[in-house]
Each structure stands twice: as structure tokens, then as C-alpha cells.
C-alpha positions as CSV (number, residue, x, y, z in Angstrom):
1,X,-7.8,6.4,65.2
2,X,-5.8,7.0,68.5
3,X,-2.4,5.9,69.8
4,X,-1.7,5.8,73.6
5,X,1.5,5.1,75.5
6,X,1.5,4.1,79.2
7,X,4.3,5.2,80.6
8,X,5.2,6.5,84.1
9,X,4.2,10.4,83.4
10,X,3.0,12.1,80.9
11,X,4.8,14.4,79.1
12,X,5.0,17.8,81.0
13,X,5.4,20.5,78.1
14,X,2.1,22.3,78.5
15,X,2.1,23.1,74.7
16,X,2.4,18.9,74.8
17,X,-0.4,18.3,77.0
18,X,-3.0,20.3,75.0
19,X,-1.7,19.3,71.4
20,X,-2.7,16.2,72.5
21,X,-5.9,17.2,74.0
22,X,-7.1,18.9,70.6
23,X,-5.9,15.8,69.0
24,X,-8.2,13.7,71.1
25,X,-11.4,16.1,70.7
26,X,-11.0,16.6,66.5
27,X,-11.1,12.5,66.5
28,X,-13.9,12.4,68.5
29,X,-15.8,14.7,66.8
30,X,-15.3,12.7,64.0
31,X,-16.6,9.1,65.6
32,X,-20.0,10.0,64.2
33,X,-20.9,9.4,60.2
34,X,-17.1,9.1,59.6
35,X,-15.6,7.2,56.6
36,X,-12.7,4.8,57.6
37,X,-12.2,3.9,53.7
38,X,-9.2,2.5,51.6
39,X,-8.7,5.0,49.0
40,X,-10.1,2.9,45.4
41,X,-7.4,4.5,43.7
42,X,-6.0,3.4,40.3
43,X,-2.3,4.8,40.7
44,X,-1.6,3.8,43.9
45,X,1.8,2.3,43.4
46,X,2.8,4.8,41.4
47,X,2.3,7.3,44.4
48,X,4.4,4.9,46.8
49,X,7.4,5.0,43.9
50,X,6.7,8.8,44.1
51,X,7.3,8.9,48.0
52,X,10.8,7.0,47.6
53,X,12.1,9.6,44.5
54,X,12.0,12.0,47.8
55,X,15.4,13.5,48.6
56,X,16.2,11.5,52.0
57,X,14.8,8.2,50.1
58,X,17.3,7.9,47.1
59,X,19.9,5.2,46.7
60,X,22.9,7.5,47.4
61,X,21.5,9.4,50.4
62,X,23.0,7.7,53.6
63,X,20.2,5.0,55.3
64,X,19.0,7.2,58.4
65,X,18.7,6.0,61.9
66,X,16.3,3.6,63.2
67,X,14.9,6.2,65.8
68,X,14.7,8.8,63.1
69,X,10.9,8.5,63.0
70,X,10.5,6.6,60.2
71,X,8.0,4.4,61.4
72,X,4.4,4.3,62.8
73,X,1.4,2.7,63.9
74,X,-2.1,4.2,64.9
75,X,-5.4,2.1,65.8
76,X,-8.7,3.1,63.8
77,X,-11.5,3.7,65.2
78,X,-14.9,5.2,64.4
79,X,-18.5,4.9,63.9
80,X,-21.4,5.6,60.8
81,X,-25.0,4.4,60.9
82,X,-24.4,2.8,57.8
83,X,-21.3,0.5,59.2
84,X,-21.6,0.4,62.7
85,X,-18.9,0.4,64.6
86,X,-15.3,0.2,62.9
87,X,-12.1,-0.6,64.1
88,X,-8.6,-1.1,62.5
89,X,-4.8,-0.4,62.2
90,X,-2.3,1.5,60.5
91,X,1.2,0.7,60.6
92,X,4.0,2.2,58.0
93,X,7.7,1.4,58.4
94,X,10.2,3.6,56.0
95,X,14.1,2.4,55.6
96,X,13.1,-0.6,57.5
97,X,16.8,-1.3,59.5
98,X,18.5,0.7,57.1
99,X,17.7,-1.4,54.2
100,X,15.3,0.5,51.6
101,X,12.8,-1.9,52.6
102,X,9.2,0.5,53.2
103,X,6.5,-2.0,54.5
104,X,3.4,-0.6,55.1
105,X,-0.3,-2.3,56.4
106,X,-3.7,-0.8,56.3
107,X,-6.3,-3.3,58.1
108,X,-10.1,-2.0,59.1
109,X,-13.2,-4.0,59.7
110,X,-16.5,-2.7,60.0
111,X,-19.9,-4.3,62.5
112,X,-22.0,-4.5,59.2
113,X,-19.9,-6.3,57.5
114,X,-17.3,-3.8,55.7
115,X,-13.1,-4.8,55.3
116,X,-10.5,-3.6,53.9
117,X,-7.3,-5.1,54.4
118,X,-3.9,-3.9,52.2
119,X,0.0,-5.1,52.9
120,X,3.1,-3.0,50.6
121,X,6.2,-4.1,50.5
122,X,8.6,-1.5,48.1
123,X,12.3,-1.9,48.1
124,X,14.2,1.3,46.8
125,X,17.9,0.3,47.4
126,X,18.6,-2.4,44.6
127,X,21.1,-2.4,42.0
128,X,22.9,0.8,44.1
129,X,19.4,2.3,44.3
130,X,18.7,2.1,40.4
131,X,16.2,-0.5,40.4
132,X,12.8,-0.4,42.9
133,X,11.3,-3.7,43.5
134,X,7.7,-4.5,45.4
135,X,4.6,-5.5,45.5
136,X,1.0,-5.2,47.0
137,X,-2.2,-7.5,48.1
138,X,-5.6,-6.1,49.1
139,X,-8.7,-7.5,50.0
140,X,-11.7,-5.9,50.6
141,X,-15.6,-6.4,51.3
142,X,-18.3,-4.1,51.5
143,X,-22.2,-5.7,51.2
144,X,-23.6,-2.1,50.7
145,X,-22.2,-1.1,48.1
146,X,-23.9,2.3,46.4
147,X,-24.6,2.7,43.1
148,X,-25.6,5.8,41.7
149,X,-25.6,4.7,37.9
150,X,-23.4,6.1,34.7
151,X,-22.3,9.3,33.9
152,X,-22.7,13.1,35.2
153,X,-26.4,12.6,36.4
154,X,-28.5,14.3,39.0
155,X,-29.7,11.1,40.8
156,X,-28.2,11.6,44.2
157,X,-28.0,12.1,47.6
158,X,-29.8,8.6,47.5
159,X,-28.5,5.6,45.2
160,X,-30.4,4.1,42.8
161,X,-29.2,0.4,44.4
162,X,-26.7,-1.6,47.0
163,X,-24.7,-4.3,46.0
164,X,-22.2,-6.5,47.5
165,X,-18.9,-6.1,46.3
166,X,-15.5,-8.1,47.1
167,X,-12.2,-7.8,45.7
168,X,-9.7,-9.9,45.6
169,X,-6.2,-8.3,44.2
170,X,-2.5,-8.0,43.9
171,X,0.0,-6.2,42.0
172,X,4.2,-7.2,41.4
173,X,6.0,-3.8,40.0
174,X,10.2,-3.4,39.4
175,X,10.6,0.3,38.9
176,X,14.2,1.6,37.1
177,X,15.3,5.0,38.8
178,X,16.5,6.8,35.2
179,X,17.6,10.0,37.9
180,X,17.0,10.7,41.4
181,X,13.4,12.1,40.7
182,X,12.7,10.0,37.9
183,X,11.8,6.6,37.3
184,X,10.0,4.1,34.8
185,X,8.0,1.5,36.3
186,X,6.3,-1.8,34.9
187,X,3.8,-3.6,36.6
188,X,1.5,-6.9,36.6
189,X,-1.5,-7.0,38.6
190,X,-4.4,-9.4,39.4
191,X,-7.9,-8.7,40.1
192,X,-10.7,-10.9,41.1
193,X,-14.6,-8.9,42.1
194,X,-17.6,-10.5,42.9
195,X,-20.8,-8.6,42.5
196,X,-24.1,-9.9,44.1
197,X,-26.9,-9.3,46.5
198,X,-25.7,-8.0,49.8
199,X,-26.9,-6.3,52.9
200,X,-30.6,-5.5,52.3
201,X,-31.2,-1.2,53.4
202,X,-34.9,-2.0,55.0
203,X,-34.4,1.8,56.0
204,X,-35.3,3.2,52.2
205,X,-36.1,0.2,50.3
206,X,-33.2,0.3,48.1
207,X,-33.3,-2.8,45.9
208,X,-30.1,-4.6,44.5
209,X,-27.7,-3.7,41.8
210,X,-27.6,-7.4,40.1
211,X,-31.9,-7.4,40.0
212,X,-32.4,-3.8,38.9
213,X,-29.6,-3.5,36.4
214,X,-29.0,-7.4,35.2
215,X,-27.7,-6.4,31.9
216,X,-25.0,-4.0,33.4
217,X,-21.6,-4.6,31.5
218,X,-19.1,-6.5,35.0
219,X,-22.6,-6.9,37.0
220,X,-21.6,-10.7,37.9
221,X,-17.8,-9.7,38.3
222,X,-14.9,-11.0,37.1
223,X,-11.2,-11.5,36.3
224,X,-9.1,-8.6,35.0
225,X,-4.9,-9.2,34.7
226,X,-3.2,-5.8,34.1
227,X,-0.2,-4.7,32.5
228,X,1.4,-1.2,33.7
229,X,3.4,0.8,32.3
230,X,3.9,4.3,34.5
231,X,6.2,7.3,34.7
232,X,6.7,8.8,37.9
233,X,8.5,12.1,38.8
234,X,8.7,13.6,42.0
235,X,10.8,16.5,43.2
236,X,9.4,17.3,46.9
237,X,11.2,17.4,49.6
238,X,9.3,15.4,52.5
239,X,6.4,12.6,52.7
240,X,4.1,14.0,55.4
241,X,4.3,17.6,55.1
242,X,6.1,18.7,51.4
243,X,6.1,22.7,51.0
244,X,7.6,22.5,47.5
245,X,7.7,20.7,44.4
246,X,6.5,18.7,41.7
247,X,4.4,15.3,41.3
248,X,3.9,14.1,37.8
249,X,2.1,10.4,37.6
250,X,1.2,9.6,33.8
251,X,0.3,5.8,33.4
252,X,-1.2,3.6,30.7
253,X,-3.1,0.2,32.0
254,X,-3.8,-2.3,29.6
255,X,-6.2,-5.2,30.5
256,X,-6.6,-8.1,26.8
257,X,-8.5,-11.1,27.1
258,X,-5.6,-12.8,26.1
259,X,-4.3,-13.1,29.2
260,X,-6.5,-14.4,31.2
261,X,-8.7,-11.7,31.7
262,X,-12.6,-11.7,31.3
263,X,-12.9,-8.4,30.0
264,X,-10.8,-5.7,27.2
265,X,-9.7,-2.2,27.9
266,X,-6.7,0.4,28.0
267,X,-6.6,3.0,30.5
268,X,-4.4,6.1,30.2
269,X,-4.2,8.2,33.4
270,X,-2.4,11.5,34.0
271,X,-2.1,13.1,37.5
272,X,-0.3,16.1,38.0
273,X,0.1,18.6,41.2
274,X,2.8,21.6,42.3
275,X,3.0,22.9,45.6
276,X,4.0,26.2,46.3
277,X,5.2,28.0,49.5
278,X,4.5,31.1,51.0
279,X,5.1,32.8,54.0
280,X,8.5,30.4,54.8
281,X,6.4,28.1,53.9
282,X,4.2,27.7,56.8
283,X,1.4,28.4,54.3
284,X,1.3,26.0,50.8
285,X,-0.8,26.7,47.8
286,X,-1.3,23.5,46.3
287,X,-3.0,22.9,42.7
288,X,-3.6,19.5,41.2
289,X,-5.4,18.5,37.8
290,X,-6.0,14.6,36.9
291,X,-7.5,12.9,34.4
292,X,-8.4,9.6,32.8
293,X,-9.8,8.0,29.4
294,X,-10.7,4.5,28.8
295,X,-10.5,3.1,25.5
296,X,-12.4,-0.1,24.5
297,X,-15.7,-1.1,23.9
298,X,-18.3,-0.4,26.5
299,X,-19.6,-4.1,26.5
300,X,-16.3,-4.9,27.4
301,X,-15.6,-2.4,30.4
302,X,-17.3,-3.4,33.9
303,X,-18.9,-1.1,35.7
304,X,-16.4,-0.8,38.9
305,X,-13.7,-0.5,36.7
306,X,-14.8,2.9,35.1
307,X,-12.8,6.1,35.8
308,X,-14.9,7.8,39.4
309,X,-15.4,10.5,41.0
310,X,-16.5,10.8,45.1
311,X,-15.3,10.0,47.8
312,X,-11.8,10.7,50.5
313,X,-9.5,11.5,47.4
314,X,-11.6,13.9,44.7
315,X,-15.3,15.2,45.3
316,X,-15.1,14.7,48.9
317,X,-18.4,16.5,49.3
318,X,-20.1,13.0,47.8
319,X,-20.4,9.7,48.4
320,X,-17.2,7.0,47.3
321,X,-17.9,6.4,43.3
322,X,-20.7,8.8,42.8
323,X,-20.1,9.5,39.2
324,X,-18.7,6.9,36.8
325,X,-17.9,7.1,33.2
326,X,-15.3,6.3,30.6
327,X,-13.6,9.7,31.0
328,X,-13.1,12.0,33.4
329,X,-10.9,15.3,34.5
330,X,-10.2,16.8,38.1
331,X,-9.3,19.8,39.6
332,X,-8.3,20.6,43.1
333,X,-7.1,23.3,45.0
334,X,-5.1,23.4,48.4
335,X,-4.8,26.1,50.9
336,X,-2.6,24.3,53.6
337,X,-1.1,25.5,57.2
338,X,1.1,24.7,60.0
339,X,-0.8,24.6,63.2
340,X,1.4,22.8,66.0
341,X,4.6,20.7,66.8
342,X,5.8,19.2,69.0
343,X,7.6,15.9,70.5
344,X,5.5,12.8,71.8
345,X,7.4,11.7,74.2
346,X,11.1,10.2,72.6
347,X,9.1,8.8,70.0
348,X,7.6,11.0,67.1
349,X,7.7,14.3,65.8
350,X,4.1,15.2,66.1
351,X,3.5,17.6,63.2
352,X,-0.7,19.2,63.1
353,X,-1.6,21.2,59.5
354,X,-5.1,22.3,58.6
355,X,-6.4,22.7,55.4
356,X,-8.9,24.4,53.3
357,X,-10.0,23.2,50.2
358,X,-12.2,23.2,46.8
359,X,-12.6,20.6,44.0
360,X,-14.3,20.7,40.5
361,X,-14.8,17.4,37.9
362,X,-17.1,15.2,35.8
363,X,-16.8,12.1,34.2
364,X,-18.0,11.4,30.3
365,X,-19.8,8.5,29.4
366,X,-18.5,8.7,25.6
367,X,-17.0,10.4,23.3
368,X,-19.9,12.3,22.3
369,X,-20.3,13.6,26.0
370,X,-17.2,15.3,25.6
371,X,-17.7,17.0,22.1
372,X,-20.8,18.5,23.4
373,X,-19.0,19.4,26.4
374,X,-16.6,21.2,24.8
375,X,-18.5,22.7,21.7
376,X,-17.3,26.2,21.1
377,X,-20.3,28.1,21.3
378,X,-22.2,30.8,22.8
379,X,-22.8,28.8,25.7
380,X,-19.8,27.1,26.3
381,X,-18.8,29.1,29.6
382,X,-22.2,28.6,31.2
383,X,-22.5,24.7,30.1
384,X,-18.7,24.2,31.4
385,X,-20.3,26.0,35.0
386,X,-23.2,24.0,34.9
387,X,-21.9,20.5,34.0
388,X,-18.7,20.3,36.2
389,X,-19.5,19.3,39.9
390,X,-18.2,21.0,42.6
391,X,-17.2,20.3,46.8
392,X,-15.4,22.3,49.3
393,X,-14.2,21.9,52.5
394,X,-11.5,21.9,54.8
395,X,-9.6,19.2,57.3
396,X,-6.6,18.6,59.6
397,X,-3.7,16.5,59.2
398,X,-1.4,14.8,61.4
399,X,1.9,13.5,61.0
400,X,3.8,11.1,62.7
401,X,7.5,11.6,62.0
402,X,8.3,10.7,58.6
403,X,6.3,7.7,58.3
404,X,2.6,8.1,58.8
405,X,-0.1,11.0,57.8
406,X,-3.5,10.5,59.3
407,X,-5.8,12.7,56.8
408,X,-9.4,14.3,58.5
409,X,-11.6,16.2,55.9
410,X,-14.6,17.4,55.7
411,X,-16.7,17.8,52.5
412,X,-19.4,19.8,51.5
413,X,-21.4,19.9,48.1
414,X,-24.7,21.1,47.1
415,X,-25.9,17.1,47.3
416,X,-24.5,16.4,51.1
417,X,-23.3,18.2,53.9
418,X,-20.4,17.6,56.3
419,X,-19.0,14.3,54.7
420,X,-16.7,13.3,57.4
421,X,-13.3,11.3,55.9
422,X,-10.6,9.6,58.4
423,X,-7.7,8.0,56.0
424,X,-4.1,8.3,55.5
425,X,-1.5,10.1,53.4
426,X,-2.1,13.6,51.3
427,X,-4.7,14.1,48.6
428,X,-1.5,14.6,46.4
């Protein structure tokens, strides 16, 4: 990821000149092992609805100017020995002329193979900025996909198979504004996966998913149509770098065979952080607890659909989708700081924060592996420490106006060290 403007001079501020010098040598200590990735997340929409309940983004606040910041675009760019080279874009456009209109396109290709490619379109002016309107298409391709099997298990740091996996999606959502910080949202999705034999690791000898687990419940794919029903609340102040606040996500998912779909399952989903300042809030304390429970038969539940754990947004000291089950809860806490800013050239508001963080979860396979997670005994306490998983870490992050945050962390845990992640927009 790196942005370059050829102009005349260069800026001349010597505070300028080396904030973007230490931009230049974080990203290139990241070009090795890093993880361009698209964050697999289930409440993704709901988190762009969150970001337009912020003050400047409701219906009565006056439309800012065009050369407030409000837009962005970065190239990716990086490099793992599993991918090969990767190369991409990022481009996010907030108030589009004035209008309400946020468009925003995240495009990355790997040399082995790997894409990802995701256009947003949200609308937050309708109806005198009652009603939000929008919607959202993805693909994406990866032929080395990692499985690490079900549940809380001790299998890693190597998978137990690859498999090729590409998704196929789209998503239509009208959101009502009940107050400023408030809204209801309803949405209809589409997804279409494809599981098979991919990219063979000669490396280790890993064999694939679809021969070593045929009778896996989603191990050929399938067809899943979803009907959303969410509740968003969001009382921060700013998108790229809030110091106070509330974001409260609680959504229920239900995917019926009835409607087209190959497969039968509710999910109910519950994120919730707070953020809270200190030191005139150059310094933030941020907490955040999630969780998510899937009810249906397990026959009926594929695989890649299960609630996960791993990867750039929880557990980000192991691999994306380490732990699956049909449960799971999520804890994470933030220690964030303002480093630098300053103005690239009559463009952005350059904004640099560091963080330092730690994370604790599982996932449950049933209902039984919660009751005996949770069985008040003499050894509750130690079970609860043994049981939960744990990563730490820390990470920069850099803002581009109003528009864009480019997210660097690092993750530790006691299965992989140094876990390098280079993706977009806050943990929560």
C-alpha cells in the first residue's frame, strides 16, 4: 500500500518530510509474510450503517465540502511466500458531491492465484435522511484455503488441509434512521461458494479438504439467500480516528430452504465496543466483546459458514478461520495513541496512531461444549484460563482525512509469531 503524488516539489515541512519517510519504512517492513485480506466478516454492512449514524453523516447536518477530505485512494502492495506477490487498490468516497452517496472499492489480486474484489454503494440522505439505502457485491478466490478442522482444538500452526474456495455474493439493505444514532435495517443477501481441489502445497504435503473430509456438512458448496434483520447504534464522533463513544451491532440472519437456499440456519450476532479517552484524548482505552450462536441442525450448517475466529479482525496472532464452531464469544482490548499529523500536500489530513493490543475467545462446537464450559465447579476459573485462546500485539494506523484508515498489526500467540496484517478501517 503506498500513494505518491508527482508534483513540482515536495512538501517542505520537515515534520512532513519524515512522517512520510516513517510511513514508507513501516510499509516496507511489512512487504514480507504480510496479509493483504478482505476481512470475512458477517456484519459488515451493519458497520458501514454504523459509520453514517456519525455526527457530520446524519441527514440534517449540512453536506461538507468536496475538498473536505472525504475521499481516498491508496494502491496495495505486498508480498507472502504463500501468495506471491500481491497488488491492489483502495478507494473510499464519503458525501460523494454533497449527496449522501458513500461509494467505496476494495480490489487485490495475488501471483498464486488469491482475489478479492468488493464495491459499496450506501446512500444516507433519503427521505430527509430517514431512510439509508445500498447495497454490496464481492467476489473472491483463494485455491489455498486452510482448514484447521471444528471447534477449540490444538491442531495448529499447520492445517490439517487446503482447499479452494470462491465466493460469489451480494447483499441489498434499506436501513430506517429511528434517531440520529439509531437505526433498523433489513437486508437480503445472496451467496454462491464453491469448494474443491486447489493449489497443491508440495512444500508439506498438505492433502485436500474435499478428499480428506468428503462427508464435511457445505464440503461441495452451495447456495445460501439471507434475510437480515439488524439494529445498529453508534454515538462516536469520527470514522478514522473516534476517541469516544458507543458501537452497538445486534443482528439476527436467517437462511430457510424455502427460499432458494441449499442449506437451514439462523444466526444471531451481538457486537458491542466503548471507547474511552484519556489524557485529551490523545490516548483511547478501547474494550469490545462479540459473540455469535447458530441455531439449526449441524447437517444443515456448511462449514465456511460457521461463526470463526483468526485472522485481521479477532485472534490476530492466528491464521484467518482457525477455530470454527457454532458458537463463539470475543474479547478485545485497545490501548490506542496519537503519534503524528500533518498535511499531504493540499490534499489529506495525514493522521498516524499506534496501538497496543490483546484478545481472548473460543468457539463451541454444541451446546454441550458450552455447559461444560461453563460448569460451576472447582475448576471453573482454571478451565475458563485454559480453554479461551489468547493473541497480543500491537500496530499503526493511518488515516487519510475522513475517508480512508489503512490498519497495520501485528499478532502474536503462543501458535505463531509476528502475523503481519495490512487492511482497512478499525477493529471496532
Amino acid at each position: 500500500m503506498f500513494r505518491l503524488y508527482l508534483r513540482d516539489r515536495l512538501p517542505k515541512s520537515p515534520v512532513t518530510t519524515v512522517s512520510l519517510a516513517a510511513i514508507a519504512l513501516v510499509l516496507l517492513m511489512c512487504l514480507y509474510r504480510v496479509a493483504l485480506v478482505e476481512a470475512r466478516d458477517t456484519l459488515t454492512t451493519e458497520r458501514a450503517i454504523g459509520d453514517l449514524l456519525t455526527s457530520r453523516d446524519t441527514g440534517e447536518a449540512e453536506s461538507p465540502p468536496e475538498d473536505s477530505g472525504e475521499w481516498g485512494l491508496l494502491p496495495q502492495v505486498g508480498f507472502s511466500p504463500d501468495q506471491g506477490i500481491k497488488v491492489g487498490v483502495k478507494y473510499t468516497a464519503r458525501h460523494v458531491r454533497g449527496t449522501g452517496l458513500t461509494l467505496d472499492l476494495n480490489a487485490i489480486g495475488a501471483q498464486k492465484g488469491q482475489q478479492s474484489y468488493t464495491l459499496t454503494g450506501l446512500h444516507s440522505m433519503l427521505l430527509d435522511g430517514h431512510l439509508m439505502a445500498g447495497g454490496q457485491a464481492t467476489f473472491s478466490s483463494d485455491p489455498t484455503h486452510e482448514f484447521f478442522g471444528l471447534g477449540n482444538n490444538e491442531v495448529g500452526p499447520d492445517p490439517l488441509s487446503t482447499h479452494r474456495v470462491q465466493t460469489i455474493g451480494g447483499t441489498l439493505t434499506l436501513a430506517w434512521r429511528v434517531f440520529d444514532r439509531l437505526a433498523i435495517a433489513l437486508s437480503a443477501g445472496y451467496r454462491d461458494v464453491q469448494i474443491g481441489r486447489g493449489e497443491a502445497d508440495t512444500d508439506h504435503n498438505t492433502p485436500f479438504t474435499v478428499d480428506v473430509f468428503p462427508e464435511l456438512t457445505g464440503i461441495d458448496g452451495g447456495r445460501t439467500i439471507p434475510l437480515t434483520l439488524s439494529l445498529i447504534f453508534n454515538n462516536r464522533e469520527d470514522i478514522t480516528r473516534p476517541t469516544q463513544g458507543w458501537s452497538l451491532i445486534a443482528e439476527i440472519e436467517h437462511v430457510d430452504r424455502s427460499l432458494g437456499s441449499d442449506f437451514e440456519f439462523t444466526r444471531f450476532s451481538v457486537d458491542a465496543s466503548y471507547l474511552w479517552p484519556i489524557l485529551k484524548r490523545r490516548q483511547i482505552i478501547a474494550v469490545r466483546l462479540g459473540g455469535k450462536h447458530i441455531v439449526g441442525d449441524q447437517n444443515d450448517i456448511p462449514f465456511y459458514e460457521l461463526a470463526h475466529l483468526g485472522g485481521d479482525n479477532t485472534l490476530r496472532g492466528f491464521f484467518q478461520d482457525r477455530f470454527l464452531g457454532k458458537s463463539l464469544l470475543l474479547a478485545t482490548l485497545e490501548y490506542r495513541f496519537k503519534l503524528l499529523d500533518f498535511a499531504f500536500f493540499d490534499l489529506w489530513q495525514v493522521r498516524i496512531d499506534g496501538v497496543a493490543f490483546g484478545e481472548t475467545g473460543r468457539v463451541f462446537i454444541d451446546a454441550d461444549d458450552v455447559e461444560e464450559q461453563f460448569r460451576l465447579d472447582d475448576e471453573f476459573a482454571s478451565r475458563l484460563i485454559d480453554n479461551f485462546k489468547y493473541s497480543y500485539g500491537g500496530g499503526i494506523r493511518i488515516a487519510l482525512g475522513k475517508a480512508i484508515l489503512a490498519r497495520i498489526d501485528v499478532g502474536f500467540s503462543d501458535e505463531e509469531t509476528a502475523l503481519v496484517y495490512l487492511t482497512f478501517s478499525h477493529t471496532f
